[in-house]
N, C-alpha and C positions, 0 to 999 in steps of 0.2 A: 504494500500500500504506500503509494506518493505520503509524503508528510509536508507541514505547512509552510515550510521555506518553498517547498517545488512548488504548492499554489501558487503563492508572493509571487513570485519571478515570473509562473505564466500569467498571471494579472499584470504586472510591470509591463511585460513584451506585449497585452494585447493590448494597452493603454497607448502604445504609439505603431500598431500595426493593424492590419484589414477592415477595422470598422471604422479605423478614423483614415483610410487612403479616402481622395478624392472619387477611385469607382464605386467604395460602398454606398458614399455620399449620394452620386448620382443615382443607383439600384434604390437607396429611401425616395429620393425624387420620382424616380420612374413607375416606383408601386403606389404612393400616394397620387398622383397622376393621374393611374388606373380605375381608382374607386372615391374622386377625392371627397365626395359625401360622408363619408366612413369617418373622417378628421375634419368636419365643421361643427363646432360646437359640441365635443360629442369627448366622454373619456377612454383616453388609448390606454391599455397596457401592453408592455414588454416586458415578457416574460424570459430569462437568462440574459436580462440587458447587461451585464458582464461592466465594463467600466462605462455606458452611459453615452456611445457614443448615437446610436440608434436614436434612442426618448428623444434625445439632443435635437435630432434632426427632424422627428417628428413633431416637436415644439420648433423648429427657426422656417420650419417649409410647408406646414401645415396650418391647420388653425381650431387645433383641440381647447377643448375647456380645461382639460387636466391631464397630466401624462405623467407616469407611474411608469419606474423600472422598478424588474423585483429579478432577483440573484442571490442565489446560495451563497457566495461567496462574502465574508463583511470587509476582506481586504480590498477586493475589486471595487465596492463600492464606495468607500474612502475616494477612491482615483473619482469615480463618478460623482461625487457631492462636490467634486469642486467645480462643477459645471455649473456656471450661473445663468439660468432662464427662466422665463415667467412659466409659470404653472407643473415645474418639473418636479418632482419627487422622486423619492428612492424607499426602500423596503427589504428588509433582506429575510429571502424568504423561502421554504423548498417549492416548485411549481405542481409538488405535488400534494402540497396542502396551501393553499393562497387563501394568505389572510383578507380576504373581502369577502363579500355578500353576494347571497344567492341576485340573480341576474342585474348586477350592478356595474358590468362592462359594457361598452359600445362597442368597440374596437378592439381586439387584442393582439399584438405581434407575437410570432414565434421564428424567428429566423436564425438557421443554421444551431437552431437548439434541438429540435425533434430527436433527429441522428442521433444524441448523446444521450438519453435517458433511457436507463434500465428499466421504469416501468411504466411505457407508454399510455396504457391501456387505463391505467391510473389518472395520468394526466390528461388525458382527453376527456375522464369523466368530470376531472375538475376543472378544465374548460369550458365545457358542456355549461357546470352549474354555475359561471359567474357571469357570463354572456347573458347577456338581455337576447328575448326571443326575438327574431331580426336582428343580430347581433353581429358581427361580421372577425373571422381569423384568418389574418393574414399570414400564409405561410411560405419558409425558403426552406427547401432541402436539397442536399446535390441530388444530381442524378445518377441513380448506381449505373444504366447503361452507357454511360459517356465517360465515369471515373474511372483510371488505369486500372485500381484497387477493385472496385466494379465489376468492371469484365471479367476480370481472372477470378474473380469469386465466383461469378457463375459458371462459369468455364472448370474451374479446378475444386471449388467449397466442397463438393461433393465427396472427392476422393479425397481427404483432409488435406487437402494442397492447403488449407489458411496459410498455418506457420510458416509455411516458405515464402508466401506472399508477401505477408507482414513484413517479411525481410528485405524485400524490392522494395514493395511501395505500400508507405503509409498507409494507416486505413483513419489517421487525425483523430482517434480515438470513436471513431464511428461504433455504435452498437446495431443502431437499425438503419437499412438499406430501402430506399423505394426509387421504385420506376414511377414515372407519371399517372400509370393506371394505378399501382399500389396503395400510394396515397389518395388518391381521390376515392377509390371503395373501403381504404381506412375510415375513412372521414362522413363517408354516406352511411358507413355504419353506423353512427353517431346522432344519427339526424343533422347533417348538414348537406346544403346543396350548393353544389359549384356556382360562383359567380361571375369569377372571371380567369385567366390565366396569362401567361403572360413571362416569353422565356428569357432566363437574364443573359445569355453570351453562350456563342458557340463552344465548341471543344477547345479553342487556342489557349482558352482559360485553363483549362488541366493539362494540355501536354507542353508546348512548349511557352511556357507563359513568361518566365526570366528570360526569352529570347526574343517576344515579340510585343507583346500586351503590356508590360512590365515597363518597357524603353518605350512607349511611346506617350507622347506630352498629353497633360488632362484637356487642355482643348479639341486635338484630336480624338480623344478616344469621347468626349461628348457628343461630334459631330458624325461619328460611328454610328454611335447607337441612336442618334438622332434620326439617320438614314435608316436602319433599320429597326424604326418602331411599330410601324405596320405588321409588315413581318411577324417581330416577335408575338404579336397578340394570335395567331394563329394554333390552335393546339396540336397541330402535326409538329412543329417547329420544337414541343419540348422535347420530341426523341433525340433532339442532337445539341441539344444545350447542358449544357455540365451541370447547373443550378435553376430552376424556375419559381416564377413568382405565382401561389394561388391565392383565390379569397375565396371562402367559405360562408356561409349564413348560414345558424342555425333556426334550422324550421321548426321546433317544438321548446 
């Protein structure tokens, strides 16, 4: 079992890595965009908001009443209170007991948290209960069809290839894996119904991404994705995108 200096230091690195690049930036823009009713007047939660960079952006680009990060972690969220925005808060909290009230969300993010959690099935029912009926969850998870890790799981998981896997290529602590169709019948189990979708960036993102995606300037990679945003709203588009964005409403 990792011990609390190895949290520290992954909280440290993720307080100036992936949620604060300028592309995550743009992904909170492009999902708010998507559904941007969901964030008028309305209270958002993020749920594993990890150091606050996410809330952050959903208060400076949206235009919620209140916006609530909640994180296991109480080091991580030290880095995230020093974020000063109107109506932002913090919580620290398991996602699998959320301290708030039965259907007292409007909005609630989960992005690149699902993958992590040991007991999903858990969490979805306590989703489920804090969600206002017409409620809307915004969701990110990679795509296992598109990840190096991915592929070879399904190709090799069978015959216990994992262990050798694990040894090439990361699995970033992954527990659970979904394809586009996985999640979406995840989730209709639950009584919720597709809203929208919506894919965030083709494969360059997972293979060669320190050679291509990486070195290229944030203006350009705005003006990318700006060309293909059509596109992306297509639900064929998610088989080949590494990561997609969905939203969900719960209908009961």
């Amino acid at each position: 079992m990792y011990n609390r200096l190895f949290y520290e230091d992954l909280a440290k690195r993720w307080r100036y890595e992936y949620t604060d690049r300028f592309e995550y930036k743009l992904k909170i823009l492009e999902a708010i965009n998507l559904l941007p009713e969901a964030y008028d007047n309305t209270t958002v939660i993020d749920v594993g908001c990890a150091t606050g960079a996410v809330v952050s952006y959903f208060a400076e680009l949206g235009n919620p009443s209140v916006v609530l990060g909640i994180d296991i972690s109480s080091f991580a969220l030290t880095l995230a209170k020093t974020r000063r925005q109107r109506n932002l808060n913090f919580i620290c909290a398991s996602v699998e007991y959320l301290p708030l009230r039965n259907k007292s969300v409007d909005t609630l993010s989960a992005l690149n948290t699902l993958e992590h959690l040991s007991n999903l099935i858990k969490v979805l029912h306590e989703i489920k209960r804090v969600l206002k009926t017409g409620g809307v969850i915004l969701v990110l998870v990679p795509n296992e069809l598109t990840s190096s890790y991915g592929i070879l799981r399904k190709l090799f998981g069978k015959y216990r290839g994992v262990k050798w896997i694990k040894r090439v290529f990361p699995d970033h602590g992954h527990i659970n894996f979904f394809t586009p169709s996985s999640l979406i019948q995840t989730f209709q189990k639950f009584d919720f119904s597709l809203v929208k979708t919506y894919g965030d960036s083709f494969v360059w993102n997972e293979i060669p991404y320190r050679f291509f995606w990486d070195k290229i300037s944030p203006k350009f990679k705005y003006l990318i994705k700006k060309c293909l945003q059509r596109l992306m709203k297509y639900k064929t588009i998610l088989w080949f995108t590494d990561s997609n964005i969905f939203y969900f409403k719960k209908v009961t």
